[in-house]
C-alpha angles and dihedrals in degrees: 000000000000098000094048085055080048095056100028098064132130093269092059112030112014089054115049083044094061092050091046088054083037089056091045092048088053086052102053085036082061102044083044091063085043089060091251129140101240094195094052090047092049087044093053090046090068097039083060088048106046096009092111139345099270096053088056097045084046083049091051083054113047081047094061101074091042091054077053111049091035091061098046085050083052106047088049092049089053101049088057091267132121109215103200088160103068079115087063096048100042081062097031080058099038095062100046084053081058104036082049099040097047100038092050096045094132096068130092129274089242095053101027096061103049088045088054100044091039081057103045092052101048090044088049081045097050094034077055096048094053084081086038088066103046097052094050091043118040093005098249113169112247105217088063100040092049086048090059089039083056100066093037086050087049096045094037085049083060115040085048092059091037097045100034110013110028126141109227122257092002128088098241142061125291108260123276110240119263082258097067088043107118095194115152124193097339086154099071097042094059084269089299108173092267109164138180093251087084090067100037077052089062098044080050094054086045091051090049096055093045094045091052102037111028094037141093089208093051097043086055084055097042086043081052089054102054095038131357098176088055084048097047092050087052092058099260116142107233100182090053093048095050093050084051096050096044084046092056091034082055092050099060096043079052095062086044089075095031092061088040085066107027095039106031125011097023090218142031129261129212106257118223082197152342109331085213098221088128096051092055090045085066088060092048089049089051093043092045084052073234089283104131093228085050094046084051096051079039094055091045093053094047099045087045085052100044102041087040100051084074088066079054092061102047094022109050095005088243111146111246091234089080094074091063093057088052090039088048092043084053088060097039091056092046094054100039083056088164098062082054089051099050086054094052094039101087088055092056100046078050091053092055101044084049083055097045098049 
């Protein structure tokens, strides 16, 4: 009992409410300027969301690779990275999932689909771990170096389905066989594309939580991340613990793209630009404060907000655009904390005059 008042206090769960019900004020502030009902737009939000089985089937899905994305932003973050190239290894780790999946169509499910995952989440680690190695070793900043690693992850992704796996006459992969499919429960979701990566996505952000925190391993990263000089002089290796962090950052961006072809599209298309899975993923993180049960709360909201901005546009004619402005004000509100705390400051000083009388 102790431990859950130590984790539901003001700082982790008040706060980040109130900005989520700021964010959605600003919204409606801003359809109401556009001459929009915001109640009828919200309303029709959650009628998009819960309306019918295969909505929220659709909702879980387009979650997953936020879960995903928003973890490997995180971990990173925690470790004392900035992994601005969750994008590169989503699709790093998309296209071995299909290179895998296709060429070693003859095995069987059991054994096809490990060897698949297993292989989309090391190439997403060791495409990560390329800008590991060049912080810890020559001191190259990461956020430019996974920028870089983004566009020769885009253009590599393409030349390898164009040139190996692509169906003629059409701009995407041949499709993986029915044994590599990870589909789970389409059936009662009105066969919405539901897939085991959701729950692989929860076991990840677990892991998470118990590596950094329960661990000697992950106390030496988180120890990297608030102060690497102060590591360094206690005898913990910081290169070798960068390079570590970016690699299982990697990996769960990874799984990101490999669940994005076994569970859900079923091939790879070739990509004009940037999908985009590991931008989002740095909003998850912010919104998630970069704790893995947050990033998962984060990605839900996020994912509620984004499939169900579509019921804005045909049910309440609001332009979809709008959800970004309230997506964008509830980030906003969590990382300008103290703007959320002056508006719940005159509660608290309440609540104590009420204890002192």
């Amino acid at each position: 009992m102790d431990k859950l008042r130590k984790i539901i206090t003001m700082e982790s769960l008040v706060v980040p409410v109130v900005a989520i019900l700021l964010g959605l004020l600003v919204g409606a502030v801003v359809m109401l300027i556009g001459g929009y009902n915001p109640l009828d737009a919200y309303s029709a939000l959650i009628k998009r969301v819960i309306g019918n089985p295969y909505d929220f089937g659709e909702t879980i899905r387009q979650i997953t690779p936020l879960i995903f994305t928003g973890l490997a932003v995180a971990f990173a973050f925690r470790s004392g990275m900035f992994n601005i190239g969750a994008d590169g290894q989503v699709l790093i780790g998309m296209t071995t999932a299909t290179a895998v999946s296709l060429s070693l169509s003859t095995l069987p499910s059991a054994v096809l689909i490990p060897i698949s995952v297993i292989a989309g989440g090391l190439a997403g680690g060791l495409w990560a771990s390329i800008a590991g190695y060049l912080k810890a070793k020559r001191g190259i900043n990461e956020v430019i170096t996974t920028i870089m690693l983004n566009w020769i992850a885009l253009y590599l992704s393409n030349y390898v389905i164009r040139n190996f796996f692509l169906l003629k006459g059409q701009n995407r992969s041949e499709d993986i066989d029915a044994s590599a499919a990870m589909t789970f429960l389409s059936g009662l979701f009105n066969n919405a594309r539901v897939h085991w990566g959701t729950v692989i996505a929860i076991l990840v952000a677990i892991f998470f939580y118990v590596y950094l925190w329960k661990t000697k391993q992950g106390y030496e990263m988180r120890s990297v991340g608030l102060n690497p000089d102060a590591s360094e002089y206690a005898g913990i290796s910081v290169g070798k613990n960068v390079v570590k962090a970016m690699f299982i950052s990697g990996v769960f961006a990874g799984l990101a793209g490999t669940f994005e072809v076994l569970g859900v599209f079923h091939y790879q298309s070739v990509f004009a630009a940037s999908p985009g899975y590991g931008f989002d993923g740095i909003a998850v993180a912010l919104l998630g404060m970069n704790h893995p049960f947050g990033v998962v709360l984060g990605a839900i909201l996020y994912g509620v907000l984004t499939y169900g901005s579509a019921g804005m546009s045909f049910g309440a004619g609001v332009p979809p655009e709008l959800i970004k402005i309230v997506i964008g004000s509830i980030i906003f509100f969590i990382a300008a904390q103290g703007i959320v705390k002056l508006v719940l400051k005159p509660f608290y000083l309440k609540r104590k005059k009420e204890k002192v009388l």
